[in-house]
C-alpha positions as CSV (number, residue, x, y, z in Angstrom):
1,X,0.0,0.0,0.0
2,X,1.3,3.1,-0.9
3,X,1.9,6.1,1.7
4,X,-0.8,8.7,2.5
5,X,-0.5,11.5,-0.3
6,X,-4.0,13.8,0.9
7,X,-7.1,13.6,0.5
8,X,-9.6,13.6,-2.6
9,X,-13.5,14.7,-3.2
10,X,-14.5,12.5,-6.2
11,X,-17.2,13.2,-8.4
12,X,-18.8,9.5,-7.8
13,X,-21.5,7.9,-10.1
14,X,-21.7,4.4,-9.3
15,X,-21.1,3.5,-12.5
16,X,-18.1,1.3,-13.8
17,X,-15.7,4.1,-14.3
18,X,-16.0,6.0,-11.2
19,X,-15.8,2.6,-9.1
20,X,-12.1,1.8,-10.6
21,X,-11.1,5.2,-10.2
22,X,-12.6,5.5,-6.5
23,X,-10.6,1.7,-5.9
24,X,-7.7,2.9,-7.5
25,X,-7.2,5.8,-5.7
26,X,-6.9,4.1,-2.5
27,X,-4.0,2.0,-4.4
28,X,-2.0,5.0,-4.8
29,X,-2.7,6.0,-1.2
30,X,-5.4,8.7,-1.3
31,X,-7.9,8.9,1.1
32,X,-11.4,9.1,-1.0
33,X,-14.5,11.1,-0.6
34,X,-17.3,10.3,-2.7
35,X,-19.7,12.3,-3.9
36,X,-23.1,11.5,-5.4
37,X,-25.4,14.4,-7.0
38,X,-28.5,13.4,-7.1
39,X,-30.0,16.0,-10.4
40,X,-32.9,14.1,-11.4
41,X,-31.6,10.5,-13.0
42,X,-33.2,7.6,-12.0
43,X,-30.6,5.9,-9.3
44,X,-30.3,3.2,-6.4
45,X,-28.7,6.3,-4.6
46,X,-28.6,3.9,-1.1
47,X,-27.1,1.3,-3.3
48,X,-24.7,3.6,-4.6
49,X,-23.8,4.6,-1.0
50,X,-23.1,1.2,-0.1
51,X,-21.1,0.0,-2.9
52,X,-18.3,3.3,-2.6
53,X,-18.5,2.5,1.1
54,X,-17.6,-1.1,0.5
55,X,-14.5,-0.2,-2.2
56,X,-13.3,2.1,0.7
57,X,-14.8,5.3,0.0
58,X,-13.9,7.3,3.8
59,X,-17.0,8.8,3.5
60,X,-20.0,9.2,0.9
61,X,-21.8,12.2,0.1
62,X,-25.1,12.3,-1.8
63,X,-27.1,15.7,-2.0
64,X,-30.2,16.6,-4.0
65,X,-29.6,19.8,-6.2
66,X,-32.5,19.4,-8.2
67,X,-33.9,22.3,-7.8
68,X,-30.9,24.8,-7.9
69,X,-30.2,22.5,-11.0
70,X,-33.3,23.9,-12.5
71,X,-33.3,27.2,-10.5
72,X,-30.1,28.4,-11.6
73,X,-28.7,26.6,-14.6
74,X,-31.7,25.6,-16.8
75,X,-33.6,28.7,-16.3
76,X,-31.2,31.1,-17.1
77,X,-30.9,28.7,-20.4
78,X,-34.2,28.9,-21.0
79,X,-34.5,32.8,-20.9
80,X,-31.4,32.9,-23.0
81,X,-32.9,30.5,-26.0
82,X,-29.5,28.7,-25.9
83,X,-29.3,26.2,-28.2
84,X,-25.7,25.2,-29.5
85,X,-25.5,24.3,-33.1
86,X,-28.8,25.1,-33.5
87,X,-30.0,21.9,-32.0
88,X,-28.5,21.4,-28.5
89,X,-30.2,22.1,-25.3
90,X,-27.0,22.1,-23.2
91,X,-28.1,19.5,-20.9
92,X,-24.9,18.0,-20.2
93,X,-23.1,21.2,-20.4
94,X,-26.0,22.9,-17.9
95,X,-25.0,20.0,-15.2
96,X,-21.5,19.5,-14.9
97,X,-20.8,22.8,-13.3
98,X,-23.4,22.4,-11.4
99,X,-21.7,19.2,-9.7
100,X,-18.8,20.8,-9.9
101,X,-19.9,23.9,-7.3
102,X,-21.2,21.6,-4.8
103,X,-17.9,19.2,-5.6
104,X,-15.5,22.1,-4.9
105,X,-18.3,23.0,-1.7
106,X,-17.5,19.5,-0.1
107,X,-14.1,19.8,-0.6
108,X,-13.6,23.2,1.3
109,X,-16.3,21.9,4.2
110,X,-13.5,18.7,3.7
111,X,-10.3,19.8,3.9
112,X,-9.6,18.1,1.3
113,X,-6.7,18.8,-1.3
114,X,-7.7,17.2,-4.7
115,X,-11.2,16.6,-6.5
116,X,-11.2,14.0,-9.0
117,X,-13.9,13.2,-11.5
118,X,-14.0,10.4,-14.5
119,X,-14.2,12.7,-17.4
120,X,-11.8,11.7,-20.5
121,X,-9.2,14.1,-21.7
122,X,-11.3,14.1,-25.1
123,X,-14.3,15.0,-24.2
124,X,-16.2,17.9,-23.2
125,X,-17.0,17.2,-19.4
126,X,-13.5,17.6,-18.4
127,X,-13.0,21.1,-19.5
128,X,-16.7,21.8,-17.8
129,X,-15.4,20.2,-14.1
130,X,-12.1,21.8,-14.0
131,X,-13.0,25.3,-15.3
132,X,-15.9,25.7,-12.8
133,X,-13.1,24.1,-9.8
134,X,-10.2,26.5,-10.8
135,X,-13.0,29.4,-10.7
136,X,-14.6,28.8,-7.3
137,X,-11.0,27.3,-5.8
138,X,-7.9,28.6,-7.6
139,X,-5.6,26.8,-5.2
140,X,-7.5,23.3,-5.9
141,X,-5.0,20.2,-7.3
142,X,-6.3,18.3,-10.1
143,X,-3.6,16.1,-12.4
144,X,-4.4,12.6,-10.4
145,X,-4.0,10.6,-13.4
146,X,-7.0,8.3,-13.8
147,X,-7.5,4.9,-15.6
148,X,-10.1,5.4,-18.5
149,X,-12.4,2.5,-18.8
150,X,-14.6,1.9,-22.2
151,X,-18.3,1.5,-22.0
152,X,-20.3,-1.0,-24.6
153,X,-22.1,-0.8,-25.9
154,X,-22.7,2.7,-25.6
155,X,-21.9,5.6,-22.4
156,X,-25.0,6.9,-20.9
157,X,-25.4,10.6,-18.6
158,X,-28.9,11.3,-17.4
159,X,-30.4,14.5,-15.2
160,X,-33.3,16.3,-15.0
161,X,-32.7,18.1,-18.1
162,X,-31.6,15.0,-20.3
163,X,-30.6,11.7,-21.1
164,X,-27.2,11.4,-23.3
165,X,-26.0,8.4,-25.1
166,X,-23.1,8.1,-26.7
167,X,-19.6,6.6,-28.0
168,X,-19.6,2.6,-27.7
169,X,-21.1,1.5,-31.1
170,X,-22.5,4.7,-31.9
171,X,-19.3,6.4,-32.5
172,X,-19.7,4.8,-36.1
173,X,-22.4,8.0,-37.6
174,X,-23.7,4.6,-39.7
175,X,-25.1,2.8,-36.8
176,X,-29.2,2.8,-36.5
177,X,-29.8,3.7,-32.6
178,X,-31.2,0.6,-31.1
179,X,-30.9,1.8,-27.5
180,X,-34.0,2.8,-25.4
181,X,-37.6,3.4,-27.3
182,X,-37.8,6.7,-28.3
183,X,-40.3,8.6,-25.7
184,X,-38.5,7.1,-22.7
185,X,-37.2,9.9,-20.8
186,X,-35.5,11.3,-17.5
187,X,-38.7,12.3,-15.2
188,X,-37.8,14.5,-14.1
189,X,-30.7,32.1,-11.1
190,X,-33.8,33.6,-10.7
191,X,-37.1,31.6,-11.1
192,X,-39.4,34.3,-10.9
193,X,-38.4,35.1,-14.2
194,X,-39.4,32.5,-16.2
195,X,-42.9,30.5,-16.2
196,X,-44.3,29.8,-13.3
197,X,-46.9,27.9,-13.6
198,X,-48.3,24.5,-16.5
199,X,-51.6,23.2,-16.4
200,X,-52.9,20.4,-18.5
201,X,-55.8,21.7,-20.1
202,X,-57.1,17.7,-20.4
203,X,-57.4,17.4,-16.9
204,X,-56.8,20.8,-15.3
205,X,-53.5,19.6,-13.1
206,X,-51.6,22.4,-12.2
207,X,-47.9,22.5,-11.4
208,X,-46.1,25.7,-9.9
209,X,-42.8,25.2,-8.8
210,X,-39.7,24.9,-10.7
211,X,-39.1,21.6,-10.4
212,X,-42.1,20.4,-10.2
213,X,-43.2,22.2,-13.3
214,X,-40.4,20.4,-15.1
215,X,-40.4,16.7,-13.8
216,X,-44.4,17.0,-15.1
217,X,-43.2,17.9,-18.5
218,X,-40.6,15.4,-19.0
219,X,-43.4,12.5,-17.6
220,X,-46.0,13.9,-20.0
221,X,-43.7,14.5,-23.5
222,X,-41.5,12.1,-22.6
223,X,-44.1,9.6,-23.4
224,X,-44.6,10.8,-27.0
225,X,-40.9,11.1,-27.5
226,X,-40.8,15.0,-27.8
227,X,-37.2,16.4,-28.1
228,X,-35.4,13.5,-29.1
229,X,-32.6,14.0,-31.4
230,X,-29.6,11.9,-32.9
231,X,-26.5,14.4,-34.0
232,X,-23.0,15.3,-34.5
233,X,-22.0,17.9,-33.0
234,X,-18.5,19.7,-33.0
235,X,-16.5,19.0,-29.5
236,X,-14.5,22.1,-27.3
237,X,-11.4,20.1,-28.2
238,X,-11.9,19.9,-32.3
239,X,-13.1,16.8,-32.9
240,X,-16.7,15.6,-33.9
241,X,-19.0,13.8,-32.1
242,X,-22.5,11.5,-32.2
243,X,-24.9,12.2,-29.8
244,X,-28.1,11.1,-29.1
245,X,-30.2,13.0,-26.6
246,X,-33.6,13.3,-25.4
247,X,-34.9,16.4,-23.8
248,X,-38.8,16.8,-23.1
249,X,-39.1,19.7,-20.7
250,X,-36.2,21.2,-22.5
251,X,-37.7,21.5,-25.8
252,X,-41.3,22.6,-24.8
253,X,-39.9,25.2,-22.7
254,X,-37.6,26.7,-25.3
255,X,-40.7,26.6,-28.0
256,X,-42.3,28.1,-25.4
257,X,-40.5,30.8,-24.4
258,X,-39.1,31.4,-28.5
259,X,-42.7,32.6,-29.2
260,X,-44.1,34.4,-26.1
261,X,-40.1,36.2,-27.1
262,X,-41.5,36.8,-30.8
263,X,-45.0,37.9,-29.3
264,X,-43.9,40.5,-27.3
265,X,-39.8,41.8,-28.2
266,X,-39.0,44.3,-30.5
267,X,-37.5,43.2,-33.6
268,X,-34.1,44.8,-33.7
269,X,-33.5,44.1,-30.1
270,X,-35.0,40.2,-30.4
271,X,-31.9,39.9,-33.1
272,X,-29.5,41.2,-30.1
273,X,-31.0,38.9,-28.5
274,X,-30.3,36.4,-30.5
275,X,-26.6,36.8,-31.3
276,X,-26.2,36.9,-27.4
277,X,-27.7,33.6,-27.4
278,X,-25.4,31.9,-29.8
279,X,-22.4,33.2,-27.7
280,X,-23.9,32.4,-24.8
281,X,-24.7,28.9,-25.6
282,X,-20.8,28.2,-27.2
283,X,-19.9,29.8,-23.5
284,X,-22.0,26.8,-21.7
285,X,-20.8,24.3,-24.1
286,X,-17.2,24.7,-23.9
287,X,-17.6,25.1,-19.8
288,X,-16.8,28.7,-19.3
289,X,-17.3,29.1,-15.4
290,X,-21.1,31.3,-15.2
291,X,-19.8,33.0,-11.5
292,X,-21.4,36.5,-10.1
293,X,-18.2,37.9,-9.9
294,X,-17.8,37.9,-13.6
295,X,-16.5,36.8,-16.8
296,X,-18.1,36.0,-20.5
297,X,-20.6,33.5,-19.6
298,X,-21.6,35.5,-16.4
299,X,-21.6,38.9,-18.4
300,X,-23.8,37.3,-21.7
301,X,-26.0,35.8,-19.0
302,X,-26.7,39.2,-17.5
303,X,-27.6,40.5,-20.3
304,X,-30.4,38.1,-21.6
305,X,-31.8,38.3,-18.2
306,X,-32.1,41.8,-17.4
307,X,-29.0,42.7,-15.2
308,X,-25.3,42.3,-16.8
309,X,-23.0,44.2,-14.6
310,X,-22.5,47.8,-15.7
311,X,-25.9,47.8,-18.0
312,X,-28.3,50.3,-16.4
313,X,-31.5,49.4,-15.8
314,X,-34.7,50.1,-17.8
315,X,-36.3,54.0,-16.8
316,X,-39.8,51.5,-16.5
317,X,-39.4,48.9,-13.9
318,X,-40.2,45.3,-15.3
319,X,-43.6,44.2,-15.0
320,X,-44.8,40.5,-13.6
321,X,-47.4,40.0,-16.5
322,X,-49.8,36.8,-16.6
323,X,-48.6,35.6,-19.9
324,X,-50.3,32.1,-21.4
325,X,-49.0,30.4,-24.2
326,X,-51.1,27.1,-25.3
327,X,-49.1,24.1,-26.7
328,X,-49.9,20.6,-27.5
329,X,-47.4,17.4,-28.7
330,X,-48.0,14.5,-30.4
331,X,-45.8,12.0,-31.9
332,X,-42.7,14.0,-30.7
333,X,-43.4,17.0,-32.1
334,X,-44.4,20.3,-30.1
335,X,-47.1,22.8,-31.7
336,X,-48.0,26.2,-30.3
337,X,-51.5,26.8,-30.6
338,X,-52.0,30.4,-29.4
339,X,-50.5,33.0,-27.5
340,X,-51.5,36.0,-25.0
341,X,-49.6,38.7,-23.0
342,X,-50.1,42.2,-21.8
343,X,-46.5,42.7,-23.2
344,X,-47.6,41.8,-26.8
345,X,-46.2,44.3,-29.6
346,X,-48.9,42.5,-31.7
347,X,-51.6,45.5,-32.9
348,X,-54.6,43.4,-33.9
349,X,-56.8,46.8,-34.8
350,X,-53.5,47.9,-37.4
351,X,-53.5,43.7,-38.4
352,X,-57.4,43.5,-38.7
353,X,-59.7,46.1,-39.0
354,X,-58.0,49.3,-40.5
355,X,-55.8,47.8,-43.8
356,X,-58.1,50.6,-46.0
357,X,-56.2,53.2,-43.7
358,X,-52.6,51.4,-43.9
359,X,-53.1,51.4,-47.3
360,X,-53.6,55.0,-48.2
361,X,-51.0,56.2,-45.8
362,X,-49.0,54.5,-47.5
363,X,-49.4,56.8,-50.7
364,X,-48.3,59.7,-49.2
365,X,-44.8,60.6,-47.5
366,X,-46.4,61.2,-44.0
367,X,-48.1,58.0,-43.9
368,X,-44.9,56.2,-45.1
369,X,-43.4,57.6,-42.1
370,X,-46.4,57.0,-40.4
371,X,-46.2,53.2,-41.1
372,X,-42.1,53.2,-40.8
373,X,-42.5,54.3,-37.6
374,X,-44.9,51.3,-37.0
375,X,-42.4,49.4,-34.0
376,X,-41.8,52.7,-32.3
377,X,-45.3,53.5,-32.0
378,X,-46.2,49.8,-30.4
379,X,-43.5,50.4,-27.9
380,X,-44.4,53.6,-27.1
381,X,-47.7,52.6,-27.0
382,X,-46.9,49.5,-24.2
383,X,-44.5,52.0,-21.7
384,X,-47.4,53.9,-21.7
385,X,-49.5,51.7,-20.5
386,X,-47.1,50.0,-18.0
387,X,-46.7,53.5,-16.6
388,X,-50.5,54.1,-16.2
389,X,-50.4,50.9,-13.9
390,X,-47.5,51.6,-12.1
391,X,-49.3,55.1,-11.5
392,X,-47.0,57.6,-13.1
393,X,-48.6,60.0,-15.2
């Protein structure tokens, strides 16, 4: 047995990989601390505790951060429409730094002087762990080297925001997915700011809370395989990779929140918006730490939320409006049905009942103006109102 060398917080699954690590660990004389986040997957978590216990885990930690998970990483996702190569909903990418804040948490609370995890060097989750460490804990040791063990046939990450499968026999882009029916799926920083509230229209069930909003999504589109997808997508370290994900919640709350956004967001500043979002999303993807004391992911965060440090803020305080969106899925599709705000820019008596009037404005310089001038007037039109209520006149 090897001589004491410190102590180490490892990011513990259960799984295969994770186990040899944890054992081999204690081969080159660490001390081991596991730790189990529990972010939605379906897991023996008691079983889990046992079995690191038994390969001589010191001690086992397993915490529920589901709802900071969804509080604090996939809302702020949601408001920013991130989607990475125009098809990815970050799940993955969303989690790991969430581990790796309560990771870095235990360590501290441990004394510890290493955290370990059983990321590969060529992959994406490594960059996502150690970034987000470094951040929160500059003086943190990493550079344990771990064994790597394969998976067949294929490697498979769930959470409440997705379920992942890849390498195995779907690193060949040839391969027809035989893995899991489409339709099974996971069950799954400022929540005031996104919806609040889904009720079935079916049966009238309501749910409210964060989390509970979004476990009753995945159970109800999960069934009808809604926002499963099979690509390749371009790695942080240059290589190309198959993935196959499935993402219920996910994608009825980014269709969801796309067209409320359309309903109500000026046009010029909804194409802001959406070249923040592209950034934003890359930021996620390739792991880039999202902290309140700064940098690009925290900044481009701020900024499709409201509150980027250094942006001043709006002369109208932000209303709470009762916005409803109606949606429906079937056979793993999502459809918006209809839409309604107070915020909408959408002038139904300029749309419906006055295109006589449009139409000779338009023949004469003023009403060419008069119609150019068409977005300011709808804005001006809603801070007006949204003053009225907030009693200034």
């Amino acid at each position: 047995m090897a001589q004491p060398k410190g102590t180490v917080v490892l990011a513990y699954s259960g799984g295969l990989d994770t186990s040899c690590i944890l054992v081999w660990l204690k081969e080159q004389g660490y001390d081991v601390i596991a730790y189990l986040a529990n972010i939605g997957q379906k897991e023996d978590f008691e079983a889990a505790r046992k079995k690191a216990l038994a390969l001589g885990a010191k001690k086992v930690y397993i915490e529920d951060i589901s709802r900071e998970f969804v509080e604090e990483f996939i809302w702020p996702a949601v408001q920013a429409n991130a989607l990475y190569e125009d098809r990815y909903l970050l799940g993955t990418a969303l989690a790991r730094p969430c581990i790796a804040r309560k990771l870095v948490e235990i360590t501290q609370r441990e004394g510890a002087q290493y955290v370990a995890h059983g990321a590969t060097g060529k992959g994406n989750d490594q960059v996502r762990f150690e970034l987000t460490c470094y951040a929160l804990c500059p003086n943190i040791k990493h550079g344990i080297p771990v064994p790597v063990t394969p998976q067949t046939p294929w490697s498979m990450d769930e959470n409440l925001m997705h379920i992942s499968y890849e390498a195995g026999i779907l690193e060949n882009p040839k391969v027809i997915d035989h893995g899991r029916p489409a339709g099974v799926a996971a069950t799954g920083l400022r929540a005031s700011r996104v919806p609040v509230k889904v009720t079935n229209a079916g049966d009238g069930a309501t749910r409210c809370s964060a989390l509970e909003l979004f476990m009753y999504l995945n159970d109800i589109a999960g069934k009808h395989g809604v926002g499963r997808i099979d690509i390749v997508e371009n790695r942080f370290v240059g290589m190309k990779s198959r993935g196959i994900y499935e993402t219920p919640a996910g994608t009825i709350l980014y269709h969801a929140h796309l067209d409320i956004e359309a309903f109500t967001m000026d046009r010029e500043v909804r194409k802001i918006k959406q070249g923040l979002a592209l950034k934003f999303s890359e930021l996620v993807y390739n792991g880039a730490p999202r902290l309140p004391s700064g940098g690009d992911a925290a900044f481009h965060e701020g900024l499709v939320v409201g509150d980027a440090p250094g942006i001043a803020p709006s002369p109208v305080p932000p209303l709470r409006p009762i916005q409803h969106i109606w949606m429906s899925h079937r056979l793993g599709q999502v459809y918006v049905l209809g839409r309604e705000s107070p915020r909408s820019l959408y002038n139904e008596e300029l749309r419906e009942s006055r295109p006589g009037l449009v139409a000779r404005q338009k023949r004469s310089s003023a009403g060419k103006e008069a119609v150019c001038s068409l977005r300011e007037l709808s804005s001006a039109k809603l801070s007006s109102c949204a003053l009225r209520r907030l009693g200034v006149s």
